[in-house]
C-alpha positions as CSV (number, residue, x, y, z in Angstrom):
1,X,113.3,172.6,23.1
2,X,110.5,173.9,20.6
3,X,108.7,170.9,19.4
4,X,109.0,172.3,15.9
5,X,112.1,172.2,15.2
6,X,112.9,168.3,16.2
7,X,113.3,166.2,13.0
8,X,110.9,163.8,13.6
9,X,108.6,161.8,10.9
10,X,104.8,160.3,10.7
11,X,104.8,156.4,11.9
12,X,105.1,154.2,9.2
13,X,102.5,151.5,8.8
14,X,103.6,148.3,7.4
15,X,103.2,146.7,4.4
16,X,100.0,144.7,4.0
17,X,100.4,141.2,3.8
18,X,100.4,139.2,0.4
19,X,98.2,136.3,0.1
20,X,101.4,134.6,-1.2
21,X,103.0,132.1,-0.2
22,X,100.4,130.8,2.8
23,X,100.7,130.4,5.8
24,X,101.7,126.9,7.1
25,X,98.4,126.4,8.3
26,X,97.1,126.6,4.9
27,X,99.4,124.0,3.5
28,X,98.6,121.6,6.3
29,X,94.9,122.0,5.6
30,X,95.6,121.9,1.5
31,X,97.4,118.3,2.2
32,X,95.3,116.8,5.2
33,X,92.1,117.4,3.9
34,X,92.4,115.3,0.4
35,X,94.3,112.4,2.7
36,X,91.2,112.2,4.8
37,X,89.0,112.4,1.9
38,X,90.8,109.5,0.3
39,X,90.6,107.5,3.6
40,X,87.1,108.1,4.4
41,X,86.2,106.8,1.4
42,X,88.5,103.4,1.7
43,X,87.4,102.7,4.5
44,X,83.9,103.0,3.3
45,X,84.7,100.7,1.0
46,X,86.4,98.2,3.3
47,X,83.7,98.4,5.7
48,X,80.5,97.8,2.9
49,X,82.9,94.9,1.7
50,X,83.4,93.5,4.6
51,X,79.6,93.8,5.5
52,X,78.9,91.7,2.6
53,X,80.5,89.0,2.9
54,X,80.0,88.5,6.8
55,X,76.2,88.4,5.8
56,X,76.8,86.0,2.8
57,X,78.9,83.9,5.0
58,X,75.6,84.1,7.8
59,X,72.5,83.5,4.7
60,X,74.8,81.1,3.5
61,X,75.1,78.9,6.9
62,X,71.5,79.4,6.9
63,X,70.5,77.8,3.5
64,X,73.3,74.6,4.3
65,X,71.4,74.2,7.9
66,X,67.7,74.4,6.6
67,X,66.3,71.2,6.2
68,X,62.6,72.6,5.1
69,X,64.0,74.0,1.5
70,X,64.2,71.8,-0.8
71,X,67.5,71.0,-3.6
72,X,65.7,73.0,-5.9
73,X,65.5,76.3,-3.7
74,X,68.9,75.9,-1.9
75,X,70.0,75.8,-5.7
76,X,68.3,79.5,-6.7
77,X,69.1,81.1,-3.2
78,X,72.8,79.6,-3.3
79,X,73.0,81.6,-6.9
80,X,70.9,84.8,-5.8
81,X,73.5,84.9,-3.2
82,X,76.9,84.6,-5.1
83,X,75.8,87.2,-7.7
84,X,75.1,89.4,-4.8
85,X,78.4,89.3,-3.5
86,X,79.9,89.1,-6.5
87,X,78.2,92.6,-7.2
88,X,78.9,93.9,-4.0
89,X,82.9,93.1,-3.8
90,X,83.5,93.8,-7.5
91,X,83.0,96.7,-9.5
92,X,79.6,96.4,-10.8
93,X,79.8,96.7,-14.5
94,X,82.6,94.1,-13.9
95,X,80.6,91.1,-12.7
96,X,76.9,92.5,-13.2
97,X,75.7,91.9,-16.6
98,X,77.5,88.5,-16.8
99,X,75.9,85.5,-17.8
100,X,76.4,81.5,-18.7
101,X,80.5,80.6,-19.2
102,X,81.6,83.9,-18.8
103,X,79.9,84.3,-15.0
104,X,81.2,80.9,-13.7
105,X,84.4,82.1,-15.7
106,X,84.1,85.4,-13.5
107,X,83.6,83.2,-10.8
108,X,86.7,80.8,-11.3
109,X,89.1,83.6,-11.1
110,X,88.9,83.8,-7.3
111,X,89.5,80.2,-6.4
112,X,91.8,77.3,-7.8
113,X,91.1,75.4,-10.7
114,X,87.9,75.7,-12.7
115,X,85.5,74.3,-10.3
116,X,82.6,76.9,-11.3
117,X,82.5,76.8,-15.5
118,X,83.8,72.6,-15.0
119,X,83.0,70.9,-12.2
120,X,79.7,71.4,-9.9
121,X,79.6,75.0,-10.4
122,X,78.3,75.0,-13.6
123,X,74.7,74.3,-11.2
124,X,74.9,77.6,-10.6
125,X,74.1,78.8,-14.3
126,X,71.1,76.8,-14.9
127,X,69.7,76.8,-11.9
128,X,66.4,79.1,-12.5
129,X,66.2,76.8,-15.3
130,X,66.0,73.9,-14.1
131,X,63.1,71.4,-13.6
132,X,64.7,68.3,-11.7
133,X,66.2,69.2,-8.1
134,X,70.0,68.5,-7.7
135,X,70.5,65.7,-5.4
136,X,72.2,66.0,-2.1
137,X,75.6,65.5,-2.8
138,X,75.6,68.3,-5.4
139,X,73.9,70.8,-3.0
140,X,76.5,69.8,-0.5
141,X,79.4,70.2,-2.9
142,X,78.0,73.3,-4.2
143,X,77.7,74.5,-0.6
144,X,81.4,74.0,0.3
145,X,82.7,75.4,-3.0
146,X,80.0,78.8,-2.4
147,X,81.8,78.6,1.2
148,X,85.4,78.3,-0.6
149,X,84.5,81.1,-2.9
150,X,83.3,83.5,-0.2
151,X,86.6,82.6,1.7
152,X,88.7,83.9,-1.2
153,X,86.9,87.0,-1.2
154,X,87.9,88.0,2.2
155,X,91.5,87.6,1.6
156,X,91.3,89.5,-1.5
């Protein structure tokens, strides 16, 4: 046979392929990486949170267990400390800028009653200006309702 006269025709290339729709690799990577994004940063969150209060829980067993401070100084660390947790745990422009009734106000959300902006919580808002040392039955008070408040703060 005479190679000619066969009806034969040029290979056909395929078409090229569109960019649309993706592969499934693509979606996999377009849903995944926004869940691990979003989980990264919770658990960030979770872990700085729970940071916190594990060393507010330590400084604090340290300040109830120091016998060389004295009322007055177990009085300003004891509200250094529950700022700093309550800045730490909270969204910052949320409890940072408070001040007087509305910061033990802040503070009585988290626990029963109104033990901070009523009862012996209201130390806490006077105490850089105070000039008499609380005695020891308000430190000790004070002490378990700091310990009551950072106990709240874990369950929340």
């Amino acid at each position: 046979m005479n190679p000619t006269l066969l009806d034969l025709k040029d290979i056909h290339e395929p078409e090229a392929i569109g960019w649309w729709p993706p592969a499934i690799g693509w979606w996999v990577l377009a849903v995944s990486i926004p869940l691990l994004i979003i989980l990264l940063v919770w658990l960030y969150k979770r872990l700085t949170r729970k940071t916190a209060l594990k060393t507010a829980k330590k400084i604090l067993a340290q300040i109830k267990r120091d016998a060389a401070r004295d009322n007055l100084q177990k009085l300003g660390e004891l509200s250094v400390l529950v700022r700093r947790v309550a800045i730490s745990v909270s969204p910052r422009a949320k409890a940072a800028g408070l001040t007087g009734r509305q910061w033990l106000e802040f503070l009585d959300t988290s626990v029963k009653g109104t033990p901070f902006s009523e009862g012996i919580g209201q130390l806490l808002a006077d105490a850089p200006y105070r000039k008499t040392p609380p005695t020891e039955l308000e430190i000790s008070q004070l002490i378990d309702l700091c310990e009551d408040w950072l106990k709240s703060q874990t369950k929340s």
